[in-house]
N, C-alpha and C positions, 0 to 999 in steps of 0.2 A: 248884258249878262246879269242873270239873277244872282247878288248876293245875301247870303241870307245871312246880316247882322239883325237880330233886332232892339230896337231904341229902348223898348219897353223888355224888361223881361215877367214871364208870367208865372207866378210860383207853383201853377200848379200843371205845364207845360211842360212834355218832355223833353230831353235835349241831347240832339244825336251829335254823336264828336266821331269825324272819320280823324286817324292823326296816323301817319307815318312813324313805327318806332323803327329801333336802332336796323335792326335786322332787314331794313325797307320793306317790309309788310306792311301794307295799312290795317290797321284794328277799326270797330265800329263799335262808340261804346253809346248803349242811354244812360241818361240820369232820369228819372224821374221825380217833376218838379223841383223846386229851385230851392228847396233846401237842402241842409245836410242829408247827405247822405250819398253811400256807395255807387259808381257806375258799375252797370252790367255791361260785359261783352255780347254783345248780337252772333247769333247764330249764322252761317250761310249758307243759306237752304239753296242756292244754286252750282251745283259742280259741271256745268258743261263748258265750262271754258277753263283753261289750266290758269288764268290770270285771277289776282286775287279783287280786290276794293281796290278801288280809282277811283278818280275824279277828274272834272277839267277835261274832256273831250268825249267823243262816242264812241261806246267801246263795250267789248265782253266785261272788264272790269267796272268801268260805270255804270252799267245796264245790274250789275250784283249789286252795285250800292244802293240805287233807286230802290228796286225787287226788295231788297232787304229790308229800309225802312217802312218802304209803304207797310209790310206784311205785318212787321211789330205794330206798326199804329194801326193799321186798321183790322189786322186778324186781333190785336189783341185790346183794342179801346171797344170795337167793335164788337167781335166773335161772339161772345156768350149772349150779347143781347140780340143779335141775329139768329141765334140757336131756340132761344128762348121763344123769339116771335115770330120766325120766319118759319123755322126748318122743322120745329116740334110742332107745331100747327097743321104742317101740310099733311093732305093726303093724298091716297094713290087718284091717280086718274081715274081707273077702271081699277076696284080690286083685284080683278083675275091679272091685270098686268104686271102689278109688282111693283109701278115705276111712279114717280115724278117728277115735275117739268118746275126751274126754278129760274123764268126767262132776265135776264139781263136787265130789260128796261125796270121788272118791276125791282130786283135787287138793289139796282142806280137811282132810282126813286128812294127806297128805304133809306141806303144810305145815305142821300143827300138831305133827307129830313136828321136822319143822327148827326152828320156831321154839323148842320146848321145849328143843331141844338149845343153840340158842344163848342161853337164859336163863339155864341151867345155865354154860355158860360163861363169862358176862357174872358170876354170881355169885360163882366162886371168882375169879376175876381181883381183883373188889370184897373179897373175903373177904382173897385176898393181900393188898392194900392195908392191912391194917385189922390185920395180925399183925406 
């Protein structure tokens, strides 16, 4: 089982808190980066199951919690620099179509070079911390 404590924390690292309040709801809040400052509550952009935020097994509710983070982190670390280099760049196939094709692999490519880049950066920040 993955838990995810980590040893190190990164100040500049968001940090998602699924927590049960009183009312047994789970909330999903960020912080972003590990200073002061307020948590937001996460939106839940999925309603096809009547269960809310879960954890700890496979389920309609766990499957909204994953959904959820991924989307804050990578719609929104992401988004605009995809907007900026991917989607505003392209053009139609054929003009008279109207359309364009924005295939998977190369998306998974793009991403996987941003997120490398922000590992990297997430590391020396941790690395300053620690000198």
């Amino acid at each position: 089982m993955l838990v995810m404590t980590p040893i190190q924390l990164n100040p500049d690292a968001n940090r998602y808190v699924a927590s049960r309040v009183a009312t047994g709801v789970v909330e999903l809040l960020v912080k972003q980066g590990d200073g002061p400052g307020k948590m937001s509550q996460l939106r839940d952009w999925f309603h096809y199951t009547s269960e809310g935020f879960e954890w700890g097994y496979p389920g309609g509710g766990p499957q909204r919690l994953a959904y959820t983070i991924l989307i804050d982190l990578v719609a929104h670390r992401f988004g605009r620099k995809f907007m900026e280099e991917v989607v505003s760049r392209t053009s139609p196939i054929e003009e008279r179509q109207q359309m364009v094709v924005f295939r998977e692999e190369d998306i998974l490519d793009w991403l996987a070079k941003k997120i490398s880049a922000r590992r990297r950066s997430l590391r020396r920040s941790t690395h300053f911390l620690n000198t």
